[in-house]
N, C-alpha and C positions, 0 to 999 in steps of 0.2 A: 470529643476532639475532632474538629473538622480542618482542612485543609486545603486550598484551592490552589491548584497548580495553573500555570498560565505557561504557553509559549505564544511568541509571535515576533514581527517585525524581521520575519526574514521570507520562509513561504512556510503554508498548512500553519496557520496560526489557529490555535486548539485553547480549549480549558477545561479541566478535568476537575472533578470533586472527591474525594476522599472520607471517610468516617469512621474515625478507631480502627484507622488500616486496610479497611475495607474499600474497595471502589465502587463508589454511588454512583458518578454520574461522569462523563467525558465525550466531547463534541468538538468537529473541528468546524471554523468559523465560515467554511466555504460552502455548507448546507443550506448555514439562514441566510448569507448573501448573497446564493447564487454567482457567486465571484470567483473561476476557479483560483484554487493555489491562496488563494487569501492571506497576503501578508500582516493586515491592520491588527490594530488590536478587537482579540476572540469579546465584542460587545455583546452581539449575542448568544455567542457560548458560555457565556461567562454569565448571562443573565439565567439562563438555562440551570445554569447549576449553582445559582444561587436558589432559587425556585427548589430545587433536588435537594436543599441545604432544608428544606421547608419549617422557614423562620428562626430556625438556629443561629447562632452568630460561628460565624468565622474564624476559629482563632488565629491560623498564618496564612500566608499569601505568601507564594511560592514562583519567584521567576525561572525560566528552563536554562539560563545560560550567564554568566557576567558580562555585560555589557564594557567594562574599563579593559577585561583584559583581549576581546574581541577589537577594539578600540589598538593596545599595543600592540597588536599582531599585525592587522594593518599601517599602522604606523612602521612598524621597523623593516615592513618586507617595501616599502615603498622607497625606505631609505635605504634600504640592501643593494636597490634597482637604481636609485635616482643615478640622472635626472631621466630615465625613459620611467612613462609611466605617470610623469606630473600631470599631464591632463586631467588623465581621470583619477587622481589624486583632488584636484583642485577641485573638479566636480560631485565627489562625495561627502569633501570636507566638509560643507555647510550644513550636509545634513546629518552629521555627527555631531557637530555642535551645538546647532537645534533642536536638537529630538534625541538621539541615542545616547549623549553623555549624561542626560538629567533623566534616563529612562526612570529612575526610583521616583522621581513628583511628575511627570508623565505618566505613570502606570498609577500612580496615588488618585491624579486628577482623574482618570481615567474608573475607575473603582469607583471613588465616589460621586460620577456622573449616573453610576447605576444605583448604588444604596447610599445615599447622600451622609455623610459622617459616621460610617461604618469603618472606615479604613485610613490609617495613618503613612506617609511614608517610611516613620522610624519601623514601623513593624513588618516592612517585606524583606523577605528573605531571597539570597540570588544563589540558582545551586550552577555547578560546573556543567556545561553541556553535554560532554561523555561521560558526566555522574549522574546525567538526569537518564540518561538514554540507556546504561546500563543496569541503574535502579527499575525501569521501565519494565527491562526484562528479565530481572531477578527474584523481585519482590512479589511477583504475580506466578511467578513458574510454580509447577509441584515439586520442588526441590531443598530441599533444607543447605546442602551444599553444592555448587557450582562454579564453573568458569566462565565468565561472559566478554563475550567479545563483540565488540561496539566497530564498525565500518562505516562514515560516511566521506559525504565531503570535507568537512571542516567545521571544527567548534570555536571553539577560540584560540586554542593553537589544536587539539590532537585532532587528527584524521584515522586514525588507528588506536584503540585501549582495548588493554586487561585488564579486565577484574577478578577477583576471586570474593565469592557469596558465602558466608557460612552464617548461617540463623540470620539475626537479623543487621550481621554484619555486612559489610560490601567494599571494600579495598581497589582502588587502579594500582598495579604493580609496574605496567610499563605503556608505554604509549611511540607512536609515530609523532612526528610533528607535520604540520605543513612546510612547505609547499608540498611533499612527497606523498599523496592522497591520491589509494582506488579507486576510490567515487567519481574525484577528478578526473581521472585517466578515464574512466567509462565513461562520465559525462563527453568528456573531449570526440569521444569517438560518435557519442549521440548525436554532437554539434557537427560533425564529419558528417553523417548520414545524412543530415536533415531534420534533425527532429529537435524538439524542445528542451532544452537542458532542466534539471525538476520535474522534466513530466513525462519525456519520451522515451527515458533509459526502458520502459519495459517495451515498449516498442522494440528496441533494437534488439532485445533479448528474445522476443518470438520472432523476429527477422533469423538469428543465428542459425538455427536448424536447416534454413535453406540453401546455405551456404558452405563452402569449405574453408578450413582456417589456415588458407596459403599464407595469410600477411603475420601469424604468430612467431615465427623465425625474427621479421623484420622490426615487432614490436620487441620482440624479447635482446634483441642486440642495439639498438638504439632510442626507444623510448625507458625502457627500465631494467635498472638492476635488481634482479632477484635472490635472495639468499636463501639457503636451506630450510630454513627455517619460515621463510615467508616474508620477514624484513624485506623492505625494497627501498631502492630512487628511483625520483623522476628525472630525467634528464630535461634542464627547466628550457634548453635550446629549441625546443620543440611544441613550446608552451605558451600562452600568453594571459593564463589567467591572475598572474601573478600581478601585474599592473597595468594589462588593459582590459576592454571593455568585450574581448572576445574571447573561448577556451583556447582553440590552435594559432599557429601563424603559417607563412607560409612556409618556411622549412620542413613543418609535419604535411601540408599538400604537396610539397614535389616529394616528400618521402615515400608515399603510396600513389603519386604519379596522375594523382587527379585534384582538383579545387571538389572545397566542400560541394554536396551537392544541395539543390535550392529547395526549399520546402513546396511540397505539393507535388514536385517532380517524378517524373516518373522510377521506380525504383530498378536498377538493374541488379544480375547477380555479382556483379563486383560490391555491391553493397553487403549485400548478403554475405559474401566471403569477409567481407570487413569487422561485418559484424560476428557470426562466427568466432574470427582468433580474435578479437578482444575478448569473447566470451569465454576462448579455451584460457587464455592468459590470464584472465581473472579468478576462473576457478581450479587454476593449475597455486596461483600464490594461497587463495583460500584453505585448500587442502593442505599444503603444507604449512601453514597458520595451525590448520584445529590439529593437525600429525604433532607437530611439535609442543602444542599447547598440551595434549592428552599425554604424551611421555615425560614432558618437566611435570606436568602437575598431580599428575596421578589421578586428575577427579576422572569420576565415568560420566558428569552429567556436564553439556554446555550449554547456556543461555546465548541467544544473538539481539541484537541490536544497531538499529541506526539505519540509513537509506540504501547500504549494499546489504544489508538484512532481506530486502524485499527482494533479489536476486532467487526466485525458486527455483531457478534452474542449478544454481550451482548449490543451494541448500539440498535438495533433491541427493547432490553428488557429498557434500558433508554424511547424511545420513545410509546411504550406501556404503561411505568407508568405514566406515567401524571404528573409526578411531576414541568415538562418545560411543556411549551404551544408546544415551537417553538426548534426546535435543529439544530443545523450547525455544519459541522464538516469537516476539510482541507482535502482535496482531496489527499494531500503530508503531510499526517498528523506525517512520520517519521522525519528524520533526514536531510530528502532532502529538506523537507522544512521548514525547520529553515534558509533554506538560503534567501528565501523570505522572511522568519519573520522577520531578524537581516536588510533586507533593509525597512521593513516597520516598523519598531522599529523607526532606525533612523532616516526616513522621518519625525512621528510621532512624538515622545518624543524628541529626540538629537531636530529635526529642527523647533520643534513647530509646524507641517507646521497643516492647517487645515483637516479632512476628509469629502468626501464627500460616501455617503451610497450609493450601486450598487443592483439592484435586475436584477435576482433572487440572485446573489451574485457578485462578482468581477475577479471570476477567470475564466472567459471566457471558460465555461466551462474543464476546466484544459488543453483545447488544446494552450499548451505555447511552447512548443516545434519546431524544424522546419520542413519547409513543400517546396514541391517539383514542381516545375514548368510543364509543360508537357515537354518541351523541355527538362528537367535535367531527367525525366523521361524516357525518351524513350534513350537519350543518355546512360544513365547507366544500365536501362534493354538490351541495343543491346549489349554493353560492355561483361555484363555479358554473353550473349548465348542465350537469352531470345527467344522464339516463341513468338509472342503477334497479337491480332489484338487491334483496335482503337472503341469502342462501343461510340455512342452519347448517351446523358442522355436519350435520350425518348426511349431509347432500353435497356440502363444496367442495372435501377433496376429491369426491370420486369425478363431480361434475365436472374439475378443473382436469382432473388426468386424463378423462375423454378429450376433453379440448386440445390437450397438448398429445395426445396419440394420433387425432385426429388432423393436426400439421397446426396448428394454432400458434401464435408467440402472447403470452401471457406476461402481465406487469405483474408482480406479486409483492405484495405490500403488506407486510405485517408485524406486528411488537414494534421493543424499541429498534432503531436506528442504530447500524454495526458503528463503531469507534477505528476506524483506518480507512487503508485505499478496498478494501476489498468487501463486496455485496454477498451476506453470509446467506441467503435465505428472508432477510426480512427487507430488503430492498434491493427484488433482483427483477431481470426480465428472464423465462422459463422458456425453452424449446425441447424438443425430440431429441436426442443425438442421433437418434437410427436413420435420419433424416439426410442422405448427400446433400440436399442443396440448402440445410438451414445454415450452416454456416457463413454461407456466400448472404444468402436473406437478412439473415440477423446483419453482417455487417453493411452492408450497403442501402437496404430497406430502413432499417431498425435503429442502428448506431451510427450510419454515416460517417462509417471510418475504413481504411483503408484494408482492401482485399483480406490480404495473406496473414490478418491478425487470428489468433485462435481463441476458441474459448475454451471456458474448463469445465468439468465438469463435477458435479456434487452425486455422490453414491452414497446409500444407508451403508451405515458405517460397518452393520454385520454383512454389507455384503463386498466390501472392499477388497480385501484380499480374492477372490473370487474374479473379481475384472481390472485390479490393477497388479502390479508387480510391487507394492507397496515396500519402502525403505524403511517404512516406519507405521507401528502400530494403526496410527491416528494421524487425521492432515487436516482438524477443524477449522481452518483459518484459510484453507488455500497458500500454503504458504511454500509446498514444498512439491517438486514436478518427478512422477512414477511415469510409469511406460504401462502402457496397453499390456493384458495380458494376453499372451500367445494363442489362449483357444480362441479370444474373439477375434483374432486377424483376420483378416483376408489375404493378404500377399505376403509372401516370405520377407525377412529382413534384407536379402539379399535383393528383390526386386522394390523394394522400399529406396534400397540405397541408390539405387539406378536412375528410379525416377524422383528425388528431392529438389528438386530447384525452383524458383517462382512458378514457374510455366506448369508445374506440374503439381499446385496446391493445390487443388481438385481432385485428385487419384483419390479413390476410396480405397480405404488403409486396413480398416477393420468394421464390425457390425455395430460400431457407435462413431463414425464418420467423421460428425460434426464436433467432435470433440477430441478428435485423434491427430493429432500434427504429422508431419513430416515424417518425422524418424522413431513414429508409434508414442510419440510422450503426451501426458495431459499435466496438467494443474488440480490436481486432486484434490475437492475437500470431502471429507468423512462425517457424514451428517449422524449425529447422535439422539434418541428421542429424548434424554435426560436434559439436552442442551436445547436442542432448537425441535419441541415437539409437533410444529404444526407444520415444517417443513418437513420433517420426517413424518408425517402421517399423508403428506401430497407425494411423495417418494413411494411412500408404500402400499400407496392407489394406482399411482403408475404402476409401479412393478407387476402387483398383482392384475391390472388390466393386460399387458404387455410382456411380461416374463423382463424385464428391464428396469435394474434397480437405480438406472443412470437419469439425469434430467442435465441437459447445458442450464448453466447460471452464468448471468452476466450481469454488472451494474447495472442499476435502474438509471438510467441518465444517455444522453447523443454525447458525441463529441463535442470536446471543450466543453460541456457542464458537470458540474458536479451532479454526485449521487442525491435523488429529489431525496427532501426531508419529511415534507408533507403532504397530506392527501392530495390539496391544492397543486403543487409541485406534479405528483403523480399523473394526477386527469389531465394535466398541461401537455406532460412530455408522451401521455399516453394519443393525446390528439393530434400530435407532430408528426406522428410518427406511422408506421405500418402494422402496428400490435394489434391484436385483433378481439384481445380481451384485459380487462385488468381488473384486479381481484383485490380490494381493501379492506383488510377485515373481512367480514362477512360481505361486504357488498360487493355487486359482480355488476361490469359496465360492458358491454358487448360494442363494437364499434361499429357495427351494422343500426343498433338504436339512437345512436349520439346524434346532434344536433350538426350536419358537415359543416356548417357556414363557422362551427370553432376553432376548426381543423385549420385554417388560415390565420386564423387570428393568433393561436397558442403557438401556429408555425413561424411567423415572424419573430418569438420572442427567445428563440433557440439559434446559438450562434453555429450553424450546421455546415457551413460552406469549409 
């Protein structure tokens, strides 16, 4: 029995493959396009995991959301509003009626433009948005029973569910509706800063720390109602996503006493304060969400899902409370993976079919994506112009840990391709933490993105408790934010606190610097040799060179591009840029041998500015 999940046509348009429950194969569309955020329809993800199907036939096809009832939700909040709002009423309508109301023979034609009479419109199936995003991260967790609680922007009406998971069951018991959605209220304040709504919220979230949360009093008495329990409104006076074409108006800029600020601009610490109490407000309603959910329900285990999922700052503070025993949380916890959800949805509930429980979880550690032969390797790095030699395993991790003790930034390139926003090890760029100034290097040499962003860092897993203050066992995913532990500091907490502001993101904090934010916190992932062994055997070269079990990991990719897919992609962004070595598979490309006259040519095709 196979299964093909699809999302798309809003952003991270994804297609995932499924087999007797199992998850073969899942890719978001913005890989093989190069497009970030990629709304269209996942063609070549979809072809990808047809391929993954390897000549099987398909039995369902799985959309992530109902398009009709997405359809009446904007329909009735426009009519709630009218007549403000007919504008952009009038300007999306055409494209509802062209495209999104006939999505079933649009997604039919679309199918079989890739396996020509393979697929019929009567046989797609359409699962509910926050049933695909909950299944997402039910069905994969190690848990036979759980609570799962799904946060984004909006589905088709819920911005907020519960579920409750037991075997291969999965129930929403309650839900928020729109307009009164987290996601919204954080995006609003993203749009407030300057950053990109869908892509900048993490932005704002390592802004936080720099900041104090003066403006949370002011959020919390007239942006929203908060209840005990976590329930909230939005007070929509303050709003305009509801029927225009912006998040805020201007009643939210005189409320905080400044107009948005413009992108690119320079950031001040009013920003920063901004950001901050949105952040203490979010994870103040979050907390009392999982406090109430663990006393009514009694589970000890919780699953998360959806785009306030990827919040690790406030998941970090979930797994500190105590309130779950045990937490898991989708590695594609956005929109891309609702494509997986809607096929393990259907497996599940539409087919009856049984579950069976996968530890440490089911998602192979997100490496779902595709992966490169040596031969495909070396063909397409020659293609490209590539310099390379051939390194055997008993020579390239240690080769590479000298490199990277030695101050080096390393592309590392290996297996399959991770399945989310986040670079696990097989598509990462490598630094020193011990290093003060790689941080600064990496982002403005390397990534070409702004200053005061941090990065995180990856520890072999047995040495994690050791140098973070760990909440939780395990953090494979990067998914949940620990604090530096106190013997590697360098400064008290108290002269920490003193000096946190932009001006002072530079202060070396502890003996892994580069990985150390503000107020001693990191992004912790816990590398496993069961799960990712060849990252864990370059960790454990390091270590033993260095006495430092730590490496900074960051996506392989500059600003505004997606993470590369392929080796080609790789040698690209490897010649853009200031990296000084890149490692694919066994081949090692040193940027002292490269050909420079590429170095211009791959630089023009990176949208860097």
């Amino acid at each position: 029995m196979q299964i093909l999940g699809i999302s798309a046509y809003y952003h991270d348009s994804a297609a995932a493959l499924i087999r007797d429950g199992i998850v073969v194969a899942a890719a978001q569309e913005e890989r093989f396009t190069r497009k970030k955020q990629d709304s269209d329809f996942p063609r070549s993800a979809t072809r990808f995991c047809l391929e993954a199907a390897q000549g099987s036939a398909i039995d369902h096809v799985v959309f992530y959301d109902k398009p009709l009832l997405k359809f009446e939700r904007l329909l009735e909040t426009y009519l709630s509003f009218a007549p403000k709002g007919f504008a952009s009423f009038r300007a999306g309508l055409p494209v509802w009626a062209k495209e999104k109301l006939f999505q079933r023979s649009l997604l039919a034609k679309e199918l079989n433009a890739l396996a020509p009479g393979q697929f019929s419109s009567d046989e797609l199936l359409f699962s509910e948005h926050h049933l695909s995003h909950a299944a997402s991260a039910f069905y994969p967790s190690p848990f036979d029973e759980a609570v799962v609680l799904t946060m984004d922007g909006v589905g088709e009406w819920a911005t907020t569910s519960v579920a409750i998971g037991r075997g291969s069951e999965l129930k929403i018991i309650r839900d928020l509706v729109f307009p009164h959605s987290l996601g919204l209220l954080y995006s609003a304040f993203t749009s407030y800063s300057g950053f990109r709504v869908n892509s900048g919220e993490y932005k704002l979230m390592g802004l936080a720390p720099y900041g104090k949360p003066r403006f949370a009093s002011i959020i919390r008495e007239h942006l929203i109602d908060v209840k005990e329990d976590g329930s909230f409104r939005l007070n929509q006076k303050y709003f305009n996503y509801c029927t225009g074409l912006s998040m805020i108006n201007s009643r939210f800029h005189k409320l905080f006493g400044r107009t948005p600020r413009l992108p690119e601009s320079p950031l001040e610490d009013f920003h920063a304060d901004i950001a901050a109490s949105i952040q203490e407000v979010t994870e103040d309603i979050i907390l009392r969400m999982t406090r109430a959910l663990a006393q009514e329900t009694g589970q000890k285990n919780l699953c998360l899902a959806g785009g306030v999922a990827l919040n690790c700052v406030a998941n970090g503070k979930i797994a500190a409370d105590g309130a779950f025993e045990n937490i898991w949380i989708q590695p594609a916890a956005g929109d891309a993976g609702g494509a997986l959800g809607a096929a393990l949805a259907a497996y599940h509930l539409h087919l009856k079919s049984p579950r069976q429980v996968s530890y440490p979880d089911a998602m192979n550690a997100s490496a779902l994506g595709p992966e490169f032969s040596s031969s495909q390797i070396e063909a397409t790095l020659s293609a490209a112009g590539a310099r390379f030699s051939i390194v055997p395993n008993e020579v390239l991790f240690d080769e590479t840990a000298q490199a990277l003790a030695a101050g080096e930034v390393v592309g590392w390139f290996q297996g399959r391709m991770e399945f989310g926003p986040r670079a696990l090890g097989n598509r990462s760029i490598l630094g020193d933490p011990r290093r003060a100034d790689m941080q600064k290097k990496l982002n403005l040499k390397i990534k070409f993105r702004e200053s005061f962003r941090p990065f995180a860092p990856s520890v072999l897993a047995e040495a994690a408790t050791d140098w973070f203050d760990m909440s939780a066992p395990a953090s494979p995913y990067m998914l949940t934010v620990s604090t530096v532990a106190e013997k590697h500091r360098k400064i008290s907490a108290q002269h920490a606190a003193e000096y946190h502001t932009l001006k002072d993101q530079h202060l070396v904090r502890s003996v892994i610097p580069a990985v150390t934010h503000t107020d001693f916190s990191a992004r912790v992932q816990t590398v496993h040799a069961e799960q990712s062994p060849r990252y864990h055997a370059l960790l454990k070269a390091f270590e033993t060179l260095t006495g430092c079990p730590v490496l900074i990991n960051t996506s392989f990719n500059v600003r505004n591009e997606p993470i590369v897919c392929t080796p080609t992609d790789a040698f690209k962004c490897f010649m853009a840029t200031d990296m000084d070595r890149l490692v694919v598979g066994n081949f090692v490309m040193l940027k002292a041998e490269q050909d420079h006259t590429l170095a211009t040519n791959y630089a023009s095709s990176f949208e860097m500015d």
